[in-house]
C-alpha positions, 0 to 999 in steps of 0.5 A, spaced: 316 748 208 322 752 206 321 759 204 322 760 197 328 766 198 331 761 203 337 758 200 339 752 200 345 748 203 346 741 202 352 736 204 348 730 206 349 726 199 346 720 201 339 724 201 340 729 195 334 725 191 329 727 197 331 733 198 330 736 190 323 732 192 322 735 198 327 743 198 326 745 190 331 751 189 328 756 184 332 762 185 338 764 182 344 764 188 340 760 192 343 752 192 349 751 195 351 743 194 359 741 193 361 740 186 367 734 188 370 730 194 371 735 199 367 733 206 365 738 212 364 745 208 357 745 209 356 747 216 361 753 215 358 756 208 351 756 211 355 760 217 358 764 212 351 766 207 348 768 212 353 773 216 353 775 208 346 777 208 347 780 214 352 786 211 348 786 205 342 787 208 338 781 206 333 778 211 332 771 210 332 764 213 339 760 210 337 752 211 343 747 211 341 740 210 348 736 213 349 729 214 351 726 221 358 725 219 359 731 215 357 735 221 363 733 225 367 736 221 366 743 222 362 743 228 366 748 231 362 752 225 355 752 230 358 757 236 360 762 230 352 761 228 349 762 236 354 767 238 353 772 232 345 769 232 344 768 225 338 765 221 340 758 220 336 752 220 342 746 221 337 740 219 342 734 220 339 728 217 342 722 223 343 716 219 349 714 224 354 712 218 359 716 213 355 714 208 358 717 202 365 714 205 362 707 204 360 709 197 367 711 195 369 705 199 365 700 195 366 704 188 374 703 189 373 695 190 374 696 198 368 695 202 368 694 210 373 700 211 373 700 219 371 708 223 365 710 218 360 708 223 357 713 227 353 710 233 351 714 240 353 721 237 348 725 241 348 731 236 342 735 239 347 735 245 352 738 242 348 743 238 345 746 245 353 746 248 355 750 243 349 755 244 344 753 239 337 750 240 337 744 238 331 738 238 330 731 236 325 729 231 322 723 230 316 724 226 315 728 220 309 731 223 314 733 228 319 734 223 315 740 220 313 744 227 320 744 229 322 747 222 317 752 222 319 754 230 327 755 227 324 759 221 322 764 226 327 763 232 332 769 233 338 765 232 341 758 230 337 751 230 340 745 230 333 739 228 336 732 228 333 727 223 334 719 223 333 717 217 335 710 214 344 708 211 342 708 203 348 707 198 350 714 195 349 714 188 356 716 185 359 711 179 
């Protein structure tokens, strides 16, 4: 379970309606989710929170649920995580697809877009390159150990979820 003074940042649109269920924010400055169109600024606010909390004195966890196809944006984000070994848990919800895109897509009447799947992309790998622990998930119960593990890591943990394409929900 996400520790209440933990904030929360989300870029991983096709899954908001789990995360409210699952990640209830109730403090105030402690939500972080895009107001509009742009994609690839999760991984990077999530670094830059918690280097703030950092010069401010705060100790907390900063959780940052990313989609597979927004965390290659910005990935490079994850080295400045392990090399400053920050307290983030990078929980990137693996549904292979740019889901979000494919609803724009079918929003502006053009379905079939080519490039917006995403299969084969080893995420975990990639994570441990860039220093980070990194780990695949395949259960829930899984799911919950791992989390609780990167809560009390010294350093960044990238835990890579599969989950299943769903149509954002955008018009």
């Amino acid at each position: 379970m996400k520790p209440a003074e933990s904030p929360l940042v989300t870029e991983s649109t096709s899954t908001m309606a789990q995360q409210m269920q699952w990640l209830p924010t109730t403090r105030p400055a402690s939500f972080f989710a895009t107001a509009s169109g742009g994609i690839g600024w999760g991984v990077p606010a999530a670094v830059g929170i918690a280097m703030g909390d950092r010069v401010r004195g705060v100790k907390r966890t900063v959780v940052a649920t990313i989609g597979d196809g927004s965390f290659q944006y910005s990935v490079q984000a994850i080295w400045t995580a392990a090399q400053q070994r920050l307290p983030v848990v990078f929980v990137v919800m693996r549904n292979e697809e740019y889901s979000v895109l494919k609803s724009f897509a079918v929003l502006e009447e053009t379905p079939g877009v080519p490039g917006l799947d995403l299969p084969g992309i080893d995420i975990a790998s990639l994570a441990a390159g860039f220093g980070c622990r990194a780990v695949n998930v395949g259960s829930c119960e899984k799911l919950a150990l791992e989390f609780s593990y990167a809560l009390n890591a010294d350093g960044p943990t990238v835990i890579v979820v599969p989950t299943k394409p769903q149509s954002a929900h955008l018009g």
